[in-house]
N, C-alpha and C positions, 0 to 999 in steps of 0.2 A: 504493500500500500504506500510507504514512503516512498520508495524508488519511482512507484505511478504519478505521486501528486512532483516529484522531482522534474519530472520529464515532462509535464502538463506546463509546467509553470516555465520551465527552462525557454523558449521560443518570448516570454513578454517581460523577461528580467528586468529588471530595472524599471520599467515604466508604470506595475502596478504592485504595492502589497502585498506580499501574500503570508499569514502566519497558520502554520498547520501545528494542530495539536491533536498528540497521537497519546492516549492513556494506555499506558502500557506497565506491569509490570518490570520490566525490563529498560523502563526510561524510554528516551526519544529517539530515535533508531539513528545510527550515525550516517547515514545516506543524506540525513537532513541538517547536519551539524558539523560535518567536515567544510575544510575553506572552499570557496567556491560556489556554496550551495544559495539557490536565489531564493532559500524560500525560509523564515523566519520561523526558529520551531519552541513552541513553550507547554508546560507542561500541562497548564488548566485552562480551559477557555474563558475565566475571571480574567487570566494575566495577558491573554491576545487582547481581549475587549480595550482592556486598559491601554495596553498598548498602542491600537487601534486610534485609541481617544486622545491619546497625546499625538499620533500623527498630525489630527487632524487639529490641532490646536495650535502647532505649528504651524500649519500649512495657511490657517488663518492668519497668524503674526507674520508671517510673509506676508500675506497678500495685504496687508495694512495700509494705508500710504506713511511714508519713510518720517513727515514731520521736516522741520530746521531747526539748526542753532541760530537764534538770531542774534546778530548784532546786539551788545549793552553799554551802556553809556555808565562806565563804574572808575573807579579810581584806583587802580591795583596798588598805587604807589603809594598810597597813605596806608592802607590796610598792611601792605608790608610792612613797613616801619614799625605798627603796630604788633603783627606776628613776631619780626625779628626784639625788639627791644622786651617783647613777654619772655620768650626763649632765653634769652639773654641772664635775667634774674631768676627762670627754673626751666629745666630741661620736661619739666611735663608740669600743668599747672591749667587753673579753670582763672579765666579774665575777670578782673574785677569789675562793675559796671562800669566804670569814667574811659573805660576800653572795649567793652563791647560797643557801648553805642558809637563809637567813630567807625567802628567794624562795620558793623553793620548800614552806618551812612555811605559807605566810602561804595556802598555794593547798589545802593538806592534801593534798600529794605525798607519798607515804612515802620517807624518804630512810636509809641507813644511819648509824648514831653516829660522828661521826668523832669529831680533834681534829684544831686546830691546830698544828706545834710551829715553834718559829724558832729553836732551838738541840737539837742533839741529847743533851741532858739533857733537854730538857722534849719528845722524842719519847717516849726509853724511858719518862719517867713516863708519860706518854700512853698508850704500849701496856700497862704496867701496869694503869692505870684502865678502859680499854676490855676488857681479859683477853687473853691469847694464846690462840692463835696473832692472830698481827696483818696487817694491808698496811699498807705505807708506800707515797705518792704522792708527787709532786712538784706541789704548791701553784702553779706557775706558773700565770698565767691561760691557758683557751684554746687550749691544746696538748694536742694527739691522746697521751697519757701514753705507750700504749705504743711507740708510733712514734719517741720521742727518749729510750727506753730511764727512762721516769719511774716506774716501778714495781715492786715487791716485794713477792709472795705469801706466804702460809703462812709467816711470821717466828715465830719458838717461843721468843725468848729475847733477851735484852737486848743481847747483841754482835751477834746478826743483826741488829737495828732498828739501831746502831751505824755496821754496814757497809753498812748499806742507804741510811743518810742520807749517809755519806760520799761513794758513788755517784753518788745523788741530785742531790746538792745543795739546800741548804735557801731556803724553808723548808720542809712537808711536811706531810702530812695521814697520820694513823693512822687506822686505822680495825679493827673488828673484821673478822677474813677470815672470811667466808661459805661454806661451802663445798657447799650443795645449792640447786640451782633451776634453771631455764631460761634461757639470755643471750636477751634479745631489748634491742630497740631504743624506744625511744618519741620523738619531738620534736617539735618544731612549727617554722614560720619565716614572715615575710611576705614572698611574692610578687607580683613588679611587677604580671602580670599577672590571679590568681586572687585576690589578697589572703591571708589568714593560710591556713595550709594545717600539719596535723597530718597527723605520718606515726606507721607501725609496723613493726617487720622483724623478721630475726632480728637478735640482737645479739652484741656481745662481738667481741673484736678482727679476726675477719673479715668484721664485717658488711657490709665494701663489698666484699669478693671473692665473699659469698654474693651479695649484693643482694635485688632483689624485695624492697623494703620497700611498702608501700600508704598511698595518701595521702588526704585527704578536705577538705573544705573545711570550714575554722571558719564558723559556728559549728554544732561535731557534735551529732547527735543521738544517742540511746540506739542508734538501729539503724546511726547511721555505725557507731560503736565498736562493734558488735558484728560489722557486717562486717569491718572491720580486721583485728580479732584474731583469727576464724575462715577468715579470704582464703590462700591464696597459702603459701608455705613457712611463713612464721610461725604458720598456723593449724594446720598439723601438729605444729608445735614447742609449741604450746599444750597440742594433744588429746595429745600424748605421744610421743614420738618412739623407735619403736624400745625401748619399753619404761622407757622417764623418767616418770616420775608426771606427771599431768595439771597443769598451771597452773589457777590460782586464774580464770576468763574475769571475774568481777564484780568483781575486784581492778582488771585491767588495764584493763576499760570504766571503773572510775572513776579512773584516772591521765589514758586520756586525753580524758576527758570536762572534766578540769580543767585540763589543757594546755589543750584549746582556749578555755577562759572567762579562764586569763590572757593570754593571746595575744590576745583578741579585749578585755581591759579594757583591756591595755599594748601598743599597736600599737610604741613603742618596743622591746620585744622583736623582737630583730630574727632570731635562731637562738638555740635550745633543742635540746640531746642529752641524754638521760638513757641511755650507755652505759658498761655493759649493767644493766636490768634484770630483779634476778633474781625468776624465778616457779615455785609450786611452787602444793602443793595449801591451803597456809592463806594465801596472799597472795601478794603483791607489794613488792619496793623496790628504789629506784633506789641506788647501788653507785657511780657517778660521774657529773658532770654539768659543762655546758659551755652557757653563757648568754654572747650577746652584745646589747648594747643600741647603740641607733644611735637620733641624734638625727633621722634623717629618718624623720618618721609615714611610715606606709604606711597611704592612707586608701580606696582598694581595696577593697570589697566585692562580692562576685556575688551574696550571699544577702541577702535582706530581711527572713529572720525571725531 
């Protein structure tokens, strides 16, 4: 029977599929499994199916259309500076904010106005200048803010930012509280094995209890980032959820179209979060962020364009 389907198949090699599964005591007859043979042999017809199924999933990401890198108008030369003089005082080390946000402008990331303060005098001024209602953060590099209790919403008043900083502990980031848009997720990081790799999800402090974030390989194209942000939970939290106004999708394709252009000029970027990013129907902006740089390049690439 193997030798029959061998010789059936032998005349359209290559141009069509074909996987025989032969249940046999004695395994899968080597007529179908020595080199040469055109015919793909497995042992259940669960694992042809499967098989099968991934052909054909393929054959669709081929026939995709390809997407571009577009053109970005970023400032590689400031954001260096910034990478090299981080390195410089530790060979792996998370950016304190007076250094992300120039990172992240240097890339035209939309980022919210904060401030800095290092005394809580110059917080309340802070929320002053910025207007209330306010957030107050806790400036530490690198820490998951709400996990170690580093955060304070909707502040209305100058004994709130007060007691928020006492809490806290300083120093602390003000910032204007936000209060309509979509929490999603945006980041990038480099991978031992795929090299830089941008993700998207939902965001905002359950983003790892939700999960299903989607990932893509730098360097993205127009159609990476537009499957991203239309993929999987996130793309529903996009298109409107349950009656939440639709997100900005042209906003979000150009955050992480420029993720992937700094991560692919600063392979020193070692992890990027921008959580949460809020999205509504005029835009996009990132709301808190968390950059580490590591003096080991990651010179890994799978893509050649």
């Amino acid at each position: 029977m193997a030798a029959a389907i061998r010789r059936a198949v032998a005349p359209a090699a290559g141009t069509k599929p074909v996987i025989a599964v032969i249940v046999s005591a004695e395994g899968t007859p080597a007529v179908l499994t020595e080199p040469g043979s055109p015919v793909a042999a497995l042992p259940y017809p669960e694992s042809a199916a499967r098989a099968l199924a991934f052909a054909c999933e393929r054959s669709a990401w081929l026939a995709r259309p390809p997407g571009e890198i577009p053109e970005l108008a970023v400032d590689a030369a400031v954001a260096r500076q910034i990478v090299d003089s981080s390195l410089a005082e530790s060979p792996d080390a998370w950016l304190s904010p007076d250094r992300i946000r120039p990172l992240l402008e240097a890339y035209g990331i939309p980022v919210v106005p904060e401030r800095l303060a290092g005394t809580a005098y110059e917080a309340e001024a802070a929320a002053r200048e910025v207007g209330f209602p306010v957030v107050v953060k806790t400036a530490a590099p690198g820490v998951h803010k709400t996990d170690v209790g580093g955060v304070a919403l909707d502040l209305r008043d100058a004994a709130q930012v007060r007691d928020a900083v006492s809490r806290i502990g300083l120093p602390v980031i003000v910032q204007p509280f936000v209060r309509t848009g979509t929490e999603l997720l945006a980041g990038a990081f480099q991978d031992p094995v795929f090299g830089p790799l941008v993700a998207f999800g939902p965001g905002g402090a359950n983003a790892e209890l939700i999960g299903e974030a989607g990932f893509r390989i730098a360097p993205l194209t127009t159609f990476d980032a537009q499957e991203l942000i239309h993929g999987g939970k996130a793309g529903r939290l996009v298109a409107g959820f349950r009656g939440a106004p639709p997100a900005n999708p042209d906003a979000l394709v150009d955050i992480l179209l420029r993720l992937s252009r700094l991560v692919e000029d600063h392979p020193e970027v070692a992890e990027l979060d921008l959580n949460p990013i809020l999205a509504g129907p005029d835009g996009a902006v990132a709301v808190d962020a968390r950059i580490r740089v590591s003096a080991t390049r990651n010179e890994r690439r799978l893509k050649s364009w």
